[in-house]
VOGU-930858 format. One record per residue: residue in three letters; x, y, z of N, C-alpha, C in turn. Coordinates in steps of 0.2 Angstrom, whole numbers, padded with zeros to 4 digits, always signed. Each point is the difference from the previous one (the first is absolute). Layout:
REM VOGU-930858
AlaXYZXYZXYZ ...
***
This chain:
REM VOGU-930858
Unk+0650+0370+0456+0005+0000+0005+0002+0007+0002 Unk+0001+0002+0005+0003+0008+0002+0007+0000+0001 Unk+0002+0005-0005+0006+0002+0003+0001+0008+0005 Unk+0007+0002-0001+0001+0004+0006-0004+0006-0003 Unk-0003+0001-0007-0002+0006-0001-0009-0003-0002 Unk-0002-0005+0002-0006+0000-0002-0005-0007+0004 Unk-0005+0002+0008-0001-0002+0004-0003-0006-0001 Unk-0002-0005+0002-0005-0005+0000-0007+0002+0000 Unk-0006+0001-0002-0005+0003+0000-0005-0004+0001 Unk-0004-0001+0004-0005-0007-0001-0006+0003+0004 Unk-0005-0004-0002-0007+0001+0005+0002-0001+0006 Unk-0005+0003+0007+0003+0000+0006-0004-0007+0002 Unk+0003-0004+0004-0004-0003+0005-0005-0001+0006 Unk-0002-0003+0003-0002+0005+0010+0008-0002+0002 Unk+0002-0006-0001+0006+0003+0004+0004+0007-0001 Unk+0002+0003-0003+0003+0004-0003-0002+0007+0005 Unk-0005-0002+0004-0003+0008+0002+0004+0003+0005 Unk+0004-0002+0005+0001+0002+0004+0008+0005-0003 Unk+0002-0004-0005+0007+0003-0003-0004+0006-0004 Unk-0007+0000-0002-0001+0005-0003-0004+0008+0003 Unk+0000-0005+0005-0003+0006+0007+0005+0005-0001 Unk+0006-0005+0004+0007+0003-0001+0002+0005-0004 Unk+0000-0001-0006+0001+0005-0006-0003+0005-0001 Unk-0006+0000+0002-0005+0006+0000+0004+0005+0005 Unk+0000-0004+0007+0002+0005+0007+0006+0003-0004 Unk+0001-0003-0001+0008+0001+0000+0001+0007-0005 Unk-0004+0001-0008-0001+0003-0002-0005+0006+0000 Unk-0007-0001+0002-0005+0003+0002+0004+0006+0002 Unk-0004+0008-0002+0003+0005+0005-0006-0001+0007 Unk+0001+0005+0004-0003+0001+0007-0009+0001-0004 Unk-0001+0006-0004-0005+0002-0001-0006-0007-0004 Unk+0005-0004-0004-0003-0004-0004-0002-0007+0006 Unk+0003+0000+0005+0000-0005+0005-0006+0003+0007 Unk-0001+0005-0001-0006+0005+0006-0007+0001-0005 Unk+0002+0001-0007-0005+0001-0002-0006-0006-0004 Unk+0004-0008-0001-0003-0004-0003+0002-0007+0004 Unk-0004-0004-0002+0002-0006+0002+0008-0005+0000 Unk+0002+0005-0003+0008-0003+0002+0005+0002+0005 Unk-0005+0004+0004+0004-0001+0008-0005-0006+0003 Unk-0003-0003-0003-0005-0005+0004+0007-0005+0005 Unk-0001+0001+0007+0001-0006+0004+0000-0007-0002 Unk-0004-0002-0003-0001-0006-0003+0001+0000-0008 Unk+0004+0005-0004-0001+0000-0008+0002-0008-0003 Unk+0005-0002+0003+0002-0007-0003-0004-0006+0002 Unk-0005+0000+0004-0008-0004-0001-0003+0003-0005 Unk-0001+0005+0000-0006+0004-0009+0004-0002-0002 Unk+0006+0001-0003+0001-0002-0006+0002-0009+0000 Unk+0001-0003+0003-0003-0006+0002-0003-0004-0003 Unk-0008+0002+0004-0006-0001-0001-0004+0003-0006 Unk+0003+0006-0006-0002+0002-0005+0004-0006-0004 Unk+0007-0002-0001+0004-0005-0004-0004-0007+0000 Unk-0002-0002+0007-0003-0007+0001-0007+0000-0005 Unk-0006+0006+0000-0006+0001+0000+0001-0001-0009 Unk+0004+0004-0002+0000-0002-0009-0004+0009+0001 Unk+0002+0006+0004-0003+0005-0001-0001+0002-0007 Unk-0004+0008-0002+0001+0002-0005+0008+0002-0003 Unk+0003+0003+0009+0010+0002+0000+0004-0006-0006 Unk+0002+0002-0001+0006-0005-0003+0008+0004+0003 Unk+0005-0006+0003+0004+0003+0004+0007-0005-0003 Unk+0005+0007-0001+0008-0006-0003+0004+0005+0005 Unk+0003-0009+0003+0009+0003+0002+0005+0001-0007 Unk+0004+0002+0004+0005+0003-0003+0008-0005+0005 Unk+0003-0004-0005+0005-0004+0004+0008+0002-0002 Unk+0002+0001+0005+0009-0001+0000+0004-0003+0004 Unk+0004-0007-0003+0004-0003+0007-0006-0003+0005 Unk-0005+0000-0004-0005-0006+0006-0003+0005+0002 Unk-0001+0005+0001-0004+0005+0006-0001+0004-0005 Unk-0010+0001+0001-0004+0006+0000+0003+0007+0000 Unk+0001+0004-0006+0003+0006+0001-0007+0006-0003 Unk-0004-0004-0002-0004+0005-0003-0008-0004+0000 Unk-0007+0004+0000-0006-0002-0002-0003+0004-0006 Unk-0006-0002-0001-0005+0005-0002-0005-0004+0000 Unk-0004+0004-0001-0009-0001-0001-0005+0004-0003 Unk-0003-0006-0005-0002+0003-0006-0008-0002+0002 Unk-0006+0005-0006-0005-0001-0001-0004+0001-0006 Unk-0005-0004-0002-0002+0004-0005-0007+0004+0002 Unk-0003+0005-0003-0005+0006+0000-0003+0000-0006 Unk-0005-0001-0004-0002-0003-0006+0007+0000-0005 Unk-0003+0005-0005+0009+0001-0005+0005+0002+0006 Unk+0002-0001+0006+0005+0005+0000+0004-0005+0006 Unk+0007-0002-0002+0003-0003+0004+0004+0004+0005 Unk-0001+0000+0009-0001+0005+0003+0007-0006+0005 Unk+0008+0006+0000+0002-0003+0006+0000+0004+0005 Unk-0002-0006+0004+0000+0002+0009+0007+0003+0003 Unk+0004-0005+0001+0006+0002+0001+0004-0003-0002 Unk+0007+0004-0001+0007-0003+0000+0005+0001+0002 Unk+0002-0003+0005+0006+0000+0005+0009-0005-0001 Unk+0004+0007+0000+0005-0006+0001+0004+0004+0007 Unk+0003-0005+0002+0003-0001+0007+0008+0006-0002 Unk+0001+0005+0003+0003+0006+0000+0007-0003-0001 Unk+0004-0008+0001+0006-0002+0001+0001-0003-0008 Unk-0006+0001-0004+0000+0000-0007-0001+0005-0006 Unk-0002+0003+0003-0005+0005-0004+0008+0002-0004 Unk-0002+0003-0007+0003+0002-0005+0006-0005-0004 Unk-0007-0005+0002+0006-0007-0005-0005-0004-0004 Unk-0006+0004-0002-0005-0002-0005-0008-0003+0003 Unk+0002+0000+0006-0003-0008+0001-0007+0002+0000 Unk-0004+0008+0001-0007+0001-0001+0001+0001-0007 Unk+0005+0003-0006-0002-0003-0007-0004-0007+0001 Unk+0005-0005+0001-0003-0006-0002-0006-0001+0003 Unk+0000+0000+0006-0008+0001+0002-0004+0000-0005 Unk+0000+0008-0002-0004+0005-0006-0001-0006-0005 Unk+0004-0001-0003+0003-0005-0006-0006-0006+0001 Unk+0003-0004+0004-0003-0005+0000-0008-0003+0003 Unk-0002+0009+0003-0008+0001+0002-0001+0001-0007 Unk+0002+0002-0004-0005+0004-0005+0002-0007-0007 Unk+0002-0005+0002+0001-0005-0006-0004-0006+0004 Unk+0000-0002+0007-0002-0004+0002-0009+0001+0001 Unk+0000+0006+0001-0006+0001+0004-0006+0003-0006 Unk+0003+0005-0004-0004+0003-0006-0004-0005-0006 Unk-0006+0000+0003-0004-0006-0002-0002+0001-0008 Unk+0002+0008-0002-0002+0002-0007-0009+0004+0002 Unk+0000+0001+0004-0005+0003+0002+0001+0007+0004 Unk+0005-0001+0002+0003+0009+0001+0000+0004-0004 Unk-0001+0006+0000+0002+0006-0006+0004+0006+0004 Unk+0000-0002+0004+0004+0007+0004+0002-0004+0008 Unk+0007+0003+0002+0002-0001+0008-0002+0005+0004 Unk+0000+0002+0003-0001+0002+0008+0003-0001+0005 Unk+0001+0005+0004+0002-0001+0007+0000+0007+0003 Unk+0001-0001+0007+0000+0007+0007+0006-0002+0002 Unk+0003+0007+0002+0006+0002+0002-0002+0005+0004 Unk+0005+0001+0007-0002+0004+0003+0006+0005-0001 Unk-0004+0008-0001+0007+0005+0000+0007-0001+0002 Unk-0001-0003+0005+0005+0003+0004+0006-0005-0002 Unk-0001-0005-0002+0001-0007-0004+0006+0003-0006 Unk+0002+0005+0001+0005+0003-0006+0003-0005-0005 Unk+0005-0004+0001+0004-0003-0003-0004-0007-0003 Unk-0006-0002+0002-0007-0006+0000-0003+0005-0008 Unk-0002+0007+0001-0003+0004-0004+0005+0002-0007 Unk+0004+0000+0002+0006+0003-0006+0001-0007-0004 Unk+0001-0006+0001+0001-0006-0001-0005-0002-0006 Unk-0007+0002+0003-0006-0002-0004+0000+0003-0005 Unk+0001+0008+0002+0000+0004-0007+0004-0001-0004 Unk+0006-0002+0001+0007-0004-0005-0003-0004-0002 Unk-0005-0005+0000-0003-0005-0003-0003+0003-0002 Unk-0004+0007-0001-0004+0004-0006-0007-0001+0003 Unk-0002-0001+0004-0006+0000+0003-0002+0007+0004 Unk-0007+0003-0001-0003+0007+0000-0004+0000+0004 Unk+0002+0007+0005-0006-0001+0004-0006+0002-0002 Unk-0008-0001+0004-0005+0000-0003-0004+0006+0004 Unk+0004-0002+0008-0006-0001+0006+0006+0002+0006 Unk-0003+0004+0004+0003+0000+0004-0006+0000+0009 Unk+0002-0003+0003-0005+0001+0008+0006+0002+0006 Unk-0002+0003+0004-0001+0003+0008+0000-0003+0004 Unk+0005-0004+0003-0002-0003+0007+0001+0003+0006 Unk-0007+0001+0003-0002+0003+0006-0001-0003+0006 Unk+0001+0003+0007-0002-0002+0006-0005+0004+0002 Unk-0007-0003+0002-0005+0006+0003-0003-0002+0006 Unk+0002+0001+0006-0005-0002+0006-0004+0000-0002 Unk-0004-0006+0004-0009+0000+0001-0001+0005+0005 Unk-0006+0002-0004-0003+0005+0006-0004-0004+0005 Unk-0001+0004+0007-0007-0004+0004-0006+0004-0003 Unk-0005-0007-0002-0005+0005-0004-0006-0006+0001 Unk-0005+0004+0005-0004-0004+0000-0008+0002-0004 Unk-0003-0007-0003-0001+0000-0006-0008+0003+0002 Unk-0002+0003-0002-0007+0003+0000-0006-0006-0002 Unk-0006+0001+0004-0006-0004-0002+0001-0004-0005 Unk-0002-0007-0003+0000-0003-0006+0006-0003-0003 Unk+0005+0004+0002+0007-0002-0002+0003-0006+0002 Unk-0003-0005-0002+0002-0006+0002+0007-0003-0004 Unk+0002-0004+0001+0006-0004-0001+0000-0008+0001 Unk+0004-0002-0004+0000-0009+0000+0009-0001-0001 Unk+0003-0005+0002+0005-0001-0004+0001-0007+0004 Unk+0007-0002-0005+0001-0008+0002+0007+0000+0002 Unk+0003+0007+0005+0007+0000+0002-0001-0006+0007 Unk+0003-0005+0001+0002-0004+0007+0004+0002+0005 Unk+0004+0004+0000+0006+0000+0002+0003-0005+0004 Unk+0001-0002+0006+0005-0004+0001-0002-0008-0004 Unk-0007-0001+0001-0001-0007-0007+0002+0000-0006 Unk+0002+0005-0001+0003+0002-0008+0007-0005+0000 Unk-0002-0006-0005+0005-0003-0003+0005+0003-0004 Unk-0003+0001-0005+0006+0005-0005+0005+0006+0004 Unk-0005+0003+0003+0005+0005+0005+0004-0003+0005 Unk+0000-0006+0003+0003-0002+0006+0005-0004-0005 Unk+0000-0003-0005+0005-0004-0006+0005+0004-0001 Unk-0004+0005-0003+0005+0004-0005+0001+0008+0004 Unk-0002+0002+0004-0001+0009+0000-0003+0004-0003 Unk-0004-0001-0004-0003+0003-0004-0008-0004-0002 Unk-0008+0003-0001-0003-0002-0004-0003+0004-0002 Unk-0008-0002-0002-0005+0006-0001-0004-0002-0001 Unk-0006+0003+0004-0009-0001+0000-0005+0005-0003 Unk-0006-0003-0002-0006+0006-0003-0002+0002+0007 Unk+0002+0008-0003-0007+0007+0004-0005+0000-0003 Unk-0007-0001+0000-0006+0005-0002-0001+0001+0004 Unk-0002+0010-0002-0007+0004+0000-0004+0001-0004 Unk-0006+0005+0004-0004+0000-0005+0002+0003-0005 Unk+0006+0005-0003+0003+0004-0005+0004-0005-0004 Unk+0003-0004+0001+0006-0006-0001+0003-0004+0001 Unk+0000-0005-0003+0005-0004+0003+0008-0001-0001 Unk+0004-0001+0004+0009-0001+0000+0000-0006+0001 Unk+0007-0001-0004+0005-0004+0002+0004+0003+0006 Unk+0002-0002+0005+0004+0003+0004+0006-0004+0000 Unk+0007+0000+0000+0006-0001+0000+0000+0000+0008 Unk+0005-0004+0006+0002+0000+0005+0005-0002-0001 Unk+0008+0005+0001+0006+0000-0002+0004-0001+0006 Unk+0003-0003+0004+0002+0002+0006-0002+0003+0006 Unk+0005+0002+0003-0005+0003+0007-0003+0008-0003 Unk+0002+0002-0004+0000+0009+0001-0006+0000-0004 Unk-0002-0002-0007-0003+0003-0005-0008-0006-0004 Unk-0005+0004+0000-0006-0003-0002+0002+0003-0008 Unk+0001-0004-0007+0003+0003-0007-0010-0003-0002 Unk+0001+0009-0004-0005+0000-0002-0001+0003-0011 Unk-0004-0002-0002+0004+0001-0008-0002+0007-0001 Unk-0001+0004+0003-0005+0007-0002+0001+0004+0008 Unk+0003+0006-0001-0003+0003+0006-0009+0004+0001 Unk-0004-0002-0008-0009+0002+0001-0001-0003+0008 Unk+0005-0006+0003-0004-0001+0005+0001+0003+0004 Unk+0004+0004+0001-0001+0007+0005-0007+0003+0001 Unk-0005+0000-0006-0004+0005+0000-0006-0004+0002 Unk+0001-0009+0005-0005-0004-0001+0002+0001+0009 Unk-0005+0002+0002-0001+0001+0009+0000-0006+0002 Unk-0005-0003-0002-0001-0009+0003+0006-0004-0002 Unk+0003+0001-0005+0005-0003-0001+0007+0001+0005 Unk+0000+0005+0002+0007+0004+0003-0002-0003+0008 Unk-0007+0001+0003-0004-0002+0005+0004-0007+0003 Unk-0001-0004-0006-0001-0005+0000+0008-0003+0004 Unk+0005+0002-0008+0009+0000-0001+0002-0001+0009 Unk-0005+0009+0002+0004+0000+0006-0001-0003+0005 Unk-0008-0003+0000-0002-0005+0005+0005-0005+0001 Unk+0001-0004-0007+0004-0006-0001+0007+0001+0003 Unk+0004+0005-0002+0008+0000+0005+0000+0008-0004 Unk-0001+0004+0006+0002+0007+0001+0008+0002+0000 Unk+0004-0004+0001+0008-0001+0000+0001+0001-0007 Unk-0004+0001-0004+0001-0002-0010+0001+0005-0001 Unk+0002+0001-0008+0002+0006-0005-0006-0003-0006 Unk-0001+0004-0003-0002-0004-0007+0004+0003-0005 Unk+0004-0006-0004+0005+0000-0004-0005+0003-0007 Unk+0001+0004-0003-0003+0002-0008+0006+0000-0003 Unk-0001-0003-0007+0003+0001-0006-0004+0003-0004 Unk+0000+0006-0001-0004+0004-0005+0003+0004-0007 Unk-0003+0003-0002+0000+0006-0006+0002+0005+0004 Unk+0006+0004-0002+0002+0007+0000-0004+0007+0003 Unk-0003-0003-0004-0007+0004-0001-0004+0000+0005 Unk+0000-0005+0007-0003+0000+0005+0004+0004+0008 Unk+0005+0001-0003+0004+0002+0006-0004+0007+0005 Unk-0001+0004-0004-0004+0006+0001-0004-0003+0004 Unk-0006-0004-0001-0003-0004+0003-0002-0002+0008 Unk+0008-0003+0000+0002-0002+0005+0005+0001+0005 Unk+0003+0005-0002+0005+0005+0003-0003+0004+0006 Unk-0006+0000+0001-0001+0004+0003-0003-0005+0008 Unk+0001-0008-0005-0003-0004+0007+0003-0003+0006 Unk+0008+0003-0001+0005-0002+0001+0003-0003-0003 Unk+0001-0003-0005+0005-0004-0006+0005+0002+0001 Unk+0005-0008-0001+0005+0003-0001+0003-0004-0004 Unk+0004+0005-0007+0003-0004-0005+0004-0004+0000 Unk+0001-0008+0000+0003-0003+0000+0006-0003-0006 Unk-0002+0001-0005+0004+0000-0006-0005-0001-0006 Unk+0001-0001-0006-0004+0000-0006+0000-0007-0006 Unk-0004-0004-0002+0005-0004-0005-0004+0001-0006 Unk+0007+0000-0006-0002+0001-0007-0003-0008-0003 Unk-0005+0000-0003-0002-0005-0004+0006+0001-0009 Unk+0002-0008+0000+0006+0004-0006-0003-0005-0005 Unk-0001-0001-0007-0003-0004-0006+0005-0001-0004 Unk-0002-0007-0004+0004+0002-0006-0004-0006-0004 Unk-0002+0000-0007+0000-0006-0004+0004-0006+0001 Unk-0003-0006-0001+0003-0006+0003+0007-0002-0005 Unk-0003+0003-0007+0005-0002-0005+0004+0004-0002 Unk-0001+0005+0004+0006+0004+0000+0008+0000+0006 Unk-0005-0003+0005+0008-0003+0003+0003-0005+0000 Unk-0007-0005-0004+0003-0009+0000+0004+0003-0006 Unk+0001+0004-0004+0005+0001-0007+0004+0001+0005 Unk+0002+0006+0004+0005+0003+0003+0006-0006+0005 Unk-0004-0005+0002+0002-0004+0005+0004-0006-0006 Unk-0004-0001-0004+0002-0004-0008+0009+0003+0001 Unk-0001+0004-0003+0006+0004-0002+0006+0001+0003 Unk-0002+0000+0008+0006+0002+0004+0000-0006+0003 Unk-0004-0005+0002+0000-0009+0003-0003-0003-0006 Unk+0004-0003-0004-0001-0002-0006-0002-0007+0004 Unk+0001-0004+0006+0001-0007+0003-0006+0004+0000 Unk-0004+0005+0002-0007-0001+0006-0005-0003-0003 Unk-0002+0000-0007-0004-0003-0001-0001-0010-0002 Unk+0006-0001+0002+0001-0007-0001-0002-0003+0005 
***
């Protein structure tokens, strides 16, 4: 049972999704809401239709007084249990209620097959990044999130192209806002991410250096940017193709049994 200093924590439902849209919006900054799928117009159908499916996600509200104040969403990655996100709604924050989250994802969820947690934080995320390191969690990894026009760049003899973007028949994208199709060429094949109206999110900006691929990008909706999340290291790269930095996120780690002690400790109830 919850009291006023410790929330109700349970698996999420599909009903639950629309309260948890909300908590997202509500705590999402602008860049985290431009740059991923949680500006999705439709995010409370994904996460919906991920809770209905039995997805790999595993997702808990967070309850007080009857109403959804917080989410998260977890995964696993072989050894490494990997949180997606966790959100509490700004008219509670600093009343524990992402402890308990933390608490009750890593007693409920940790199947003894994790050896370390994970998770991405975006810079700019200050108070989100301070929080994690007070739980003792190190960063590893840091990536660049850029914008870079597509070029008009038509593709030389041979350069063919295939891919399986739909556009307006695109279910997932008319659902939710958001999907992603395969590009091959002859040099590679991508995932392509289709993120709203503004950006084509690609995992690597090497596709800059694929003609037929950009060729391609542009044919499909010249109106795009192509969102890269990359390595530091690649800025120099891309700097010069009009990029433009949009903010950065740290990858932050910690051993799994080094915070299930910490949460032991300080919510002695969490592991009950």
């Amino acid at each position: 049972m919850a009291s006023a200093s410790s929330p109700i924590i349970r698996a999420a439902s599909p009903d639950d999704s629309i309260a948890m849209a909300e908590v997202v919006r509500a705590a999402a900054s602008p860049l985290m809401r431009e740059t991923t799928i949680l500006g999705g117009t439709g995010l409370d159908r994904f996460i919906r239709d991920q809770i209905a499916s039995a997805s790999a996600n595993r997702f808990l509200v967070a309850e007080v007084g009857g109403h959804i104040v917080g989410m998260s969403a977890w995964r696993y990655e072989g050894e490494e249990l990997f949180l997606n996100h966790l959100f509490v709604h700004p008219s509670v924050q600093g009343r524990r209620v992402g402890t308990w989250l933390w608490a009750r994802g890593l007693a409920g969820l940790n199947t003894g097959a994790a050896r370390t947690l994970s998770l991405d934080v975006y810079e700019d995320n200050t108070r989100a990044a301070a929080w994690y390191r007070s739980l003792g969690l190190e960063p590893v990894a840091q990536r660049i999130v850029t914008a870079v026009p597509i070029p008009s760049v038509s593709p030389s003899a041979g350069q063919a192209w295939s891919s399986t973007f739909l556009g307006p028949a695109d279910h997932d994208y008319s659902q939710y806002g958001f999907s992603q199709f395969a590009l091959s060429t002859q040099r590679a094949a991508y995932t392509i991410g289709r993120l709203g109206t503004d950006f084509f999110r690609i995992a690597s900006s090497v596709l800059l250096d694929d003609e037929a691929a950009l060729a391609a990008l542009h044919r499909l909706d010249p109106r795009r940017r192509l969102l890269c999340f990359d390595a530091p290291d690649r800025w120099e790269a891309i700097a010069g193709r009009g990029a433009v930095l949009l903010g950065r996120t740290i990858r932050l780690t910690i051993p799994v049994e080094q915070l299930a002690a910490r949460f032991t400790k300080t919510l002695p109830e969490a592991g009950r």
